[in-house]
C-alpha positions in Angstrom: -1.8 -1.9 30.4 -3.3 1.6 30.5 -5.0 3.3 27.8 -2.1 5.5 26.8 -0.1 1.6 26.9 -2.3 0.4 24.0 -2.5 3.7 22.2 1.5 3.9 21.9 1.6 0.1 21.1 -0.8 0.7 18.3 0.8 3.4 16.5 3.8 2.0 17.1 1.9 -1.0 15.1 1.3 0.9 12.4 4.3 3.1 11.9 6.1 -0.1 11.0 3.6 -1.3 8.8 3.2 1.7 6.7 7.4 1.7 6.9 7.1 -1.7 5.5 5.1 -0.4 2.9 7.4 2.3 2.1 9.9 0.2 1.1 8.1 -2.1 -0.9 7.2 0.6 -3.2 11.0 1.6 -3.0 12.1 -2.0 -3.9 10.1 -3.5 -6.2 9.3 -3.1 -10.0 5.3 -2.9 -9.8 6.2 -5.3 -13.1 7.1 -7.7 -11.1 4.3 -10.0 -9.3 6.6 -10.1 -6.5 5.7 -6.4 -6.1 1.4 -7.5 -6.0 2.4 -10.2 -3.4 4.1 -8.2 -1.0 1.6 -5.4 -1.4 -1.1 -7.7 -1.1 1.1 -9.7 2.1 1.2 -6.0 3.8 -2.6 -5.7 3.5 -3.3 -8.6 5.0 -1.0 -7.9 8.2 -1.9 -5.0 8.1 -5.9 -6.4 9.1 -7.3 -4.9 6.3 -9.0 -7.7 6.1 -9.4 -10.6 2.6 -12.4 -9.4 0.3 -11.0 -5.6 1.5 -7.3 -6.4 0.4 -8.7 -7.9 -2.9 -10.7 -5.2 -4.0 -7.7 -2.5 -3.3 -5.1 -4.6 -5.3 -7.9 -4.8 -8.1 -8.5 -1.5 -8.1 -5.0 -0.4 -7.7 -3.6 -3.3 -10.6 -6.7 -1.2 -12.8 -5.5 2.4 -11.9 -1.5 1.3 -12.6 -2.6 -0.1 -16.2 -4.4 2.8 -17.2 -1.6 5.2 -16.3 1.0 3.1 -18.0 3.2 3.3 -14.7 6.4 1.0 -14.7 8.2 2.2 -11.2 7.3 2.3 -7.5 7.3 5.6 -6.5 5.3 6.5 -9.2 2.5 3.6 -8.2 2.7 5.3 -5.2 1.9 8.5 -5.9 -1.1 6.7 -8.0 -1.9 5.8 -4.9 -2.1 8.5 -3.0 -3.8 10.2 -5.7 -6.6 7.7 -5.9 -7.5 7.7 -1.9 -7.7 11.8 -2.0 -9.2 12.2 -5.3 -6.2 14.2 -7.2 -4.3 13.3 -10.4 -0.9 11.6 -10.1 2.3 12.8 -11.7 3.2 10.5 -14.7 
């Protein structure tokens, strides 16, 4: 397998994970612990890697609380906003 092999196969990799991601925040109530397990699940699959994964979903559990969010496009946005350093919309 050639470099450009591996390359495709990788980001092929991770388009589906981040589409698996997607639609967790599409499908789940982020007030459901269903919602932290899959999240958490994705992390780890995606090889984020244990005491990484933990320290995102606290972090992310502490950011959700404090901006009272109750759906999942919303926690994503929270995300997003978090990682680049720009307020969500509420």
């Amino acid at each position: 397998m050639g470099f450009f092999d591996k390359m495709f196969s990788g980001l092929t990799k991770t388009r589906k994970n981040i589409e698996e991601l997607e639609e967790v925040f599409r499908n789940y109530d982020i007030d459901s612990e269903d919602f932290y397990d899959e999240l958490e699940e994705m992390l780890i699959m995606a090889d984020v890697g244990g005491e990484t994964t933990a320290q995102i979903m606290m972090d992310y559990k502490r950011i959700l609380l404090r901006r009272y969010i109750n759906k999942g496009k919303a926690a994503k946005d929270a995300g997003h906003a978090r990682q680049y350093g720009h307020k969500a919309q509420a």
